[in-house]
MIKELO-315883 format. One line per field, with one value per residue (C-alpha): residue in three letters; x, y, z. Coordinates in Angstrom, 1 decimal, decimal comma. Example, Ala and Ser with C-alpha at 12.3 -4.5 7.8 and 13.67 -1.06 7.14 Angstrom:
res	[Ala_Ser];
px	[12,3_13,7];
py	[-4,5_-1,1];
pz	[7,8_7,1];
END
This chain:
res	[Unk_Unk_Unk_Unk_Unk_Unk_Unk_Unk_Unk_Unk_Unk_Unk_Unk_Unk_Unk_Unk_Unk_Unk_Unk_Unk_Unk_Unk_Unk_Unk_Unk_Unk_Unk_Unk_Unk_Unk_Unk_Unk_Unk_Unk_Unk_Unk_Unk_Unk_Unk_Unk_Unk_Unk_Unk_Unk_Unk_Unk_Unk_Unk_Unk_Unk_Unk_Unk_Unk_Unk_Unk_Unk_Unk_Unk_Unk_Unk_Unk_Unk_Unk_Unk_Unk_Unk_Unk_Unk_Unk_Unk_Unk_Unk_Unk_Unk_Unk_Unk_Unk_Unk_Unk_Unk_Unk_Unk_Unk_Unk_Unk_Unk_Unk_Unk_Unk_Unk_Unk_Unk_Unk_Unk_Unk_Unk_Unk_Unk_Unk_Unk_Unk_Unk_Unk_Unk_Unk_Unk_Unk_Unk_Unk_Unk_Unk_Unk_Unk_Unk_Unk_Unk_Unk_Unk_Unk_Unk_Unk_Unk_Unk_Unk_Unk_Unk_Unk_Unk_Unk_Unk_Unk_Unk_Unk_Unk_Unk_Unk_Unk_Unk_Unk_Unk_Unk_Unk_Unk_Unk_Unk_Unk_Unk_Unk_Unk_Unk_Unk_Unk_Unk_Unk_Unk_Unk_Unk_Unk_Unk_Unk_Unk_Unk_Unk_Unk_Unk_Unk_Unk_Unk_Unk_Unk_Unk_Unk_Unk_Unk_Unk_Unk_Unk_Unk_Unk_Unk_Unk_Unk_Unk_Unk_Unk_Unk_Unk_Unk_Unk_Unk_Unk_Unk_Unk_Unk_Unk_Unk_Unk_Unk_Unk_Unk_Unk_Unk_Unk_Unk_Unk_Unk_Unk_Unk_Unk_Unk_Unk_Unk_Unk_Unk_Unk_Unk_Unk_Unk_Unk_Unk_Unk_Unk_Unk_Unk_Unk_Unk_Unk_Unk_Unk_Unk_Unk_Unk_Unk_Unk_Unk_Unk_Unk_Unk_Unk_Unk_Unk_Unk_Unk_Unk_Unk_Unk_Unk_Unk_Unk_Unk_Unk_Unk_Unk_Unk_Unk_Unk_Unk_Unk_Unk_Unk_Unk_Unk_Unk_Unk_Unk_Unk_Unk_Unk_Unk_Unk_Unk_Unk_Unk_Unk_Unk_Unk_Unk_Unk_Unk_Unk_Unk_Unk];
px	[0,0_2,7_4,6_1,1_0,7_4,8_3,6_0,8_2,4_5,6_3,3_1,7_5,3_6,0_3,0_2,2_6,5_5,3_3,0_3,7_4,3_3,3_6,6_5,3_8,9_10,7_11,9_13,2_16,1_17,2_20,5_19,7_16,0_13,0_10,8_6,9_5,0_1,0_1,9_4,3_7,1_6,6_8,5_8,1_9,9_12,7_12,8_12,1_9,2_8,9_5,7_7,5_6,3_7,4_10,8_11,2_9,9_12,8_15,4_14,3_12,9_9,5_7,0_4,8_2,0_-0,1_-1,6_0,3_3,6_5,8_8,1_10,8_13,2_16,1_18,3_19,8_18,0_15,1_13,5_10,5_8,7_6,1_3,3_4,1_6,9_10,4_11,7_12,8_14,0_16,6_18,0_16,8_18,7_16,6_17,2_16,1_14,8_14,8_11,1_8,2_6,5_2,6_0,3_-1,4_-3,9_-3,6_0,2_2,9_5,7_8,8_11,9_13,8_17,6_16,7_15,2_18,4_20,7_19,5_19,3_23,2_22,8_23,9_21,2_21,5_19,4_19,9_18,2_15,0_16,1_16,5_19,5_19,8_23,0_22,7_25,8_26,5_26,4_30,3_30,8_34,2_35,4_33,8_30,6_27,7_25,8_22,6_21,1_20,2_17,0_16,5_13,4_12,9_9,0_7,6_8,3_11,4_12,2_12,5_15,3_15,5_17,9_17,7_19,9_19,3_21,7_19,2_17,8_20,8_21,5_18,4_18,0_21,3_20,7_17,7_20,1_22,9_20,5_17,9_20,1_20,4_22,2_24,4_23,1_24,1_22,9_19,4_19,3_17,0_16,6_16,9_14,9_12,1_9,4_9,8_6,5_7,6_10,5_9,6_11,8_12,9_13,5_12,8_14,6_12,6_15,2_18,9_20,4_23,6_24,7_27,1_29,9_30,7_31,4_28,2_30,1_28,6_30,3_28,1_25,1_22,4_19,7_16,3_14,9_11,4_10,6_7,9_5,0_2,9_3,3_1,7_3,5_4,5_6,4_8,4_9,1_12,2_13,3_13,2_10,7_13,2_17,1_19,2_22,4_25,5_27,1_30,5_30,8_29,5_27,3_23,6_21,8_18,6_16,2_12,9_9,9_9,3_12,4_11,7_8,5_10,7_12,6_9,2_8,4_11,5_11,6_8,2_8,7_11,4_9,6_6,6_9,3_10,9_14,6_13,3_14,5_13,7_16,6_15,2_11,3_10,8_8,3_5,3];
py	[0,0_2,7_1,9_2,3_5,6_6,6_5,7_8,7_10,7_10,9_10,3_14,0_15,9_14,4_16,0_19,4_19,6_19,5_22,6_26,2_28,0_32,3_33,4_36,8_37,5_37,2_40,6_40,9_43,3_44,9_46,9_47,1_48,6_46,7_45,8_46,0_43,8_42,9_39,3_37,8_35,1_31,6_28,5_25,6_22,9_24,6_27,0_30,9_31,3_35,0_37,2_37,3_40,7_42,5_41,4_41,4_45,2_46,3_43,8_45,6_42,4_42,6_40,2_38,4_35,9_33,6_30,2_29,4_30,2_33,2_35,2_37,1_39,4_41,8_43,1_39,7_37,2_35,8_33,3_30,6_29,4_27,2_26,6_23,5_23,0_22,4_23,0_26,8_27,8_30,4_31,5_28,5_26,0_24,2_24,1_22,2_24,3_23,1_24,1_24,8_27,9_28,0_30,9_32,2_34,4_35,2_35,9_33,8_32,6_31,8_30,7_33,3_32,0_31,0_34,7_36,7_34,8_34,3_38,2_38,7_39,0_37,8_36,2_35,1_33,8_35,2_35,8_35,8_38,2_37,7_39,9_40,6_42,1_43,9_45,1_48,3_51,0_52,1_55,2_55,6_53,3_54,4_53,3_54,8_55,5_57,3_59,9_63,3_64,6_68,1_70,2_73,6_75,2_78,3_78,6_76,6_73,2_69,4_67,8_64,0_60,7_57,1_55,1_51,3_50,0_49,0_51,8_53,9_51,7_51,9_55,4_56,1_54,1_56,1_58,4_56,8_55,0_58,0_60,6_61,7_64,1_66,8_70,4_73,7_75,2_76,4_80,8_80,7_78,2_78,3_76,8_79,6_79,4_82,0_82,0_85,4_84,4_81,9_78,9_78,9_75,6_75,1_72,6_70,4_68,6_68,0_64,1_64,1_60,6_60,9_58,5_57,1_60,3_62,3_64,4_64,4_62,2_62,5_64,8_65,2_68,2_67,4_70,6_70,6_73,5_75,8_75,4_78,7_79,9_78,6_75,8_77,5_79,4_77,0_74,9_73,3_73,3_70,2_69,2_67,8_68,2_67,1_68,8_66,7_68,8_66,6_66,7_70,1_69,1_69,1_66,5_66,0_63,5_62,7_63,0_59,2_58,9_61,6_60,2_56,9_58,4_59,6_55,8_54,4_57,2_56,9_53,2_53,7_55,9_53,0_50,7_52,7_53,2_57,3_59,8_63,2_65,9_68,5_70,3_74,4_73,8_76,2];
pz	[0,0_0,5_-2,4_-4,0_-2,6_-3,5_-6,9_-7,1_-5,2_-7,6_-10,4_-9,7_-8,8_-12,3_-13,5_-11,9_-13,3_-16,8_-16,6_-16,8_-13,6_-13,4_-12,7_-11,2_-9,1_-12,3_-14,2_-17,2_-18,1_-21,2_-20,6_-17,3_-18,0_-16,8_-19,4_-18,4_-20,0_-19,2_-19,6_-16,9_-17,9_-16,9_-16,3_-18,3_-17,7_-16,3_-19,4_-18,9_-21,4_-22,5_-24,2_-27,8_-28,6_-26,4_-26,6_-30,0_-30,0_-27,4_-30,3_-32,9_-34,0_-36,3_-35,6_-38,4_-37,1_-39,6_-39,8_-36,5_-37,9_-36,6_-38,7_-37,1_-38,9_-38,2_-40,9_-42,8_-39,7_-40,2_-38,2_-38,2_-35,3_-35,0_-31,9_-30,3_-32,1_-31,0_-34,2_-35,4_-38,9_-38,8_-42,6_-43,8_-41,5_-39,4_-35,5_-32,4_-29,8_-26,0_-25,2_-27,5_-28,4_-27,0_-26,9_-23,4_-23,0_-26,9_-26,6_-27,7_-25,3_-26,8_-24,6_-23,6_-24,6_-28,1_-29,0_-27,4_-28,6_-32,0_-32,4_-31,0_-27,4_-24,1_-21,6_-17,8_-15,4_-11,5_-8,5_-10,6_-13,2_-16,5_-17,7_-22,1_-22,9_-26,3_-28,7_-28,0_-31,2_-32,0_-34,1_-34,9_-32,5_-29,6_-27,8_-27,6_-24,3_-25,0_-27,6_-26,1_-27,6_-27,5_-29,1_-29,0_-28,3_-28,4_-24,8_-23,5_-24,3_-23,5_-23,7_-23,4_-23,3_-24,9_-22,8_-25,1_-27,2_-30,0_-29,8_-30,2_-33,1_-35,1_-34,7_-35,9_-38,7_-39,5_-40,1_-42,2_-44,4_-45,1_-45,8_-49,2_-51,5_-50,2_-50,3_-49,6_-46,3_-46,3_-46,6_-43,6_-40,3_-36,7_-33,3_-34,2_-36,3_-39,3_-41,2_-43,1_-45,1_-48,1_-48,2_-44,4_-42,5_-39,1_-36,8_-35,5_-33,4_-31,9_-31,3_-29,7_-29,5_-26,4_-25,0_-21,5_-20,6_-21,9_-24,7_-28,2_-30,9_-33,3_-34,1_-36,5_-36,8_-38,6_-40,4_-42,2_-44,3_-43,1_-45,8_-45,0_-48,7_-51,7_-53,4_-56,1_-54,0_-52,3_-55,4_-55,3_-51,6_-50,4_-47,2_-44,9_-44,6_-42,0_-40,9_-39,9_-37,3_-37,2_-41,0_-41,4_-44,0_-44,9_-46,6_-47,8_-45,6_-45,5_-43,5_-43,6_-41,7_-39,8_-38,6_-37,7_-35,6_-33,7_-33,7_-32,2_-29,4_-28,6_-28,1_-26,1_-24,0_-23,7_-22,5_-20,2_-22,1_-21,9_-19,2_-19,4_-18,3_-18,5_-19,4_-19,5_-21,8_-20,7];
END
C-alpha cells in the first residue's frame, strides 16, 4: 500500500513539473531597463518562457503571425517558429529548440535564450532576473551610451535621453541610411518658427549621441521646411534636410524617416529606455 501511494504521489510531482508556472517574481532586463509587459514570464519545464512581442519590440525584432507560424526578422535574420513546435527555422537552417513555443492568453511565449541569442545577445538567469545584454552601437570606434534629444517650443524646451543599445542603433541608422544628397545650407533656419520668409527651415530637433562620458560624438539636426506659402512658391526646396554637425554638412532627408525616428523614441519611451533631463516647456 505505501509503495502504491509513493507511486501517485511521484506520479503527480511528475506532473504538476510539466506545466507552466506564473513566474510573477521574475523581471526581465534589457540593458539594465525593466521591461513591463502585461503578460508575466513563466517557467516551463525549467525554461524561462517570455511574451514574444514585447521582446522582440525592445530587439528591434518585427513580428509576423499567420496560420500558426511566426516570422521574425532583423536586418539579414530571419526566423520561423512554430506553436508547439520544438523545431525553429533560422536563414533556412533548421534548428532544435529546447522548449516549444505555445500561446497564453492570446500571446505567444517563446523561450527566452533562443530569442536573445538568436538576435546577437547575451542572456542570464539570477536571482529571478532575466539579464539581455545587447551590442552596443560604436561610431568611430567608440561606444555609444545614450542619444540626447533636444526640441525647442515656443516657450522653453525638452530635452531627453535614450539610454538602449538598439535603440541607439536603429536610430542612428535612420540616419545613415535616409540621408540623401548633399546640399548647400538652407538661406533661412533656426529653433524659431519663421513664417515670413519663403523657403525657411525650421529645426525640429537635436540628437547628440554621447559617449561614456556624456560628450557628443556625433550629431544630426532634422529641419522641415515651413509650408505657409503657396507651393508654387516653395518649389524646389526640399521638405526635410538634416544637418551633420561633425561633417559640417547638410543632406537632404525625409519625412518618412523623420517620422521613424518619432516611432522608435516613442517606443522607447513606452518601454521605459526614456529619461527626461530637462522640461521648460510652458
Amino acid at each position: 500500500m505505501k509503495k502504491f501511494f509513493s507511486g501517485i504521489f511521484l506520479t503527480l510531482i511528475l506532473m504538476l513539473s510539466s506545466f507552466p508556472v506564473h513566474a510573477a517574481n521574475i523581471q526581465i532586463k534589457i540593458d539594465d531597463v525593466v521591461i513591463a509587459s502585461d503578460v508575466n514570464p513563466e517557467i516551463n519545464n525549467n525554461r524561462i518562457m517570455v511574451p514574444l512581442r514585447v521582446i522582440s519590440e525592445n530587439l528591434a525584432a518585427k513580428v509576423n503571425w499567420s496560420n500558426s507560424e511566426v516570422t521574425l526578422t532583423k536586418n539579414d535574420m530571419k526566423v520561423r517558429l512554430k506553436l508547439n513546435s520544438n523545431t525553429a527555422v533560422k536563414n533556412g537552417k533548421t534548428e532544435l529548440l529546447d522548449a516549444k513555443p505555445y500561446i497564453k492568453n492570446n500571446r505567444i511565449f517563446v523561450p527566452m535564450r533562443f530569442l536573445a541569442e538568436t538576435f546577437g545577445c547575451n542572456v542570464n538567469y539570477k536571482n529571478s532576473t532575466v539579464t539581455v545584454d545587447t551590442k552596443p552601437l560604436v561610431i568611430d570606434n567608440v561606444k555609444i551610451n545614450a542619444i540626447q534629444e533636444e526640441v525647442h517650443m515656443t516657450m522653453g524646451g525638452v530635452v531627453r535621453q535614450i539610454k538602449g543599445n538598439v535603440y541607439n542603433k536603429e536610430i542612428y541608422d535612420v540616419f545613415i541610411k535616409n540621408r540623401g544628397s548633399k546640399v548647400e545650407a538652407p538661406a533661412n533656419y533656426s529653433w524659431h518658427y519663421d513664417i515670413d520668409t519663403p523657403g525657411a527651415y525650421y529645426k525640429n530637433g537635436q540628437y547628440d549621441f554621447l559617449n561614456q562620458e556624456g560628450n557628443s560624438v556625433k550629431r544630426f539636426d532634422i529641419y522641415s521646411l515651413i509650408k505657409s506659402f503657396p507651393a508654387e512658391t516653395l518649389a524646389g526646396y526640399q521638405e526635410v534636410l538634416i544637418y551633420d554637425a561633425t561633417e559640417n554638412q547638410w543632406y537632404v532627408f525625409t519625412d518618412h524617416a523623420f517620422q521613424s525616428i518619432n516611432q522608435l523614441i516613442d517606443t522607447a519611451n513606452k518601454n521605459g529606455f526614456l529619461k527626461i533631463i530637462s522640461n521648460t516647456a510652458v
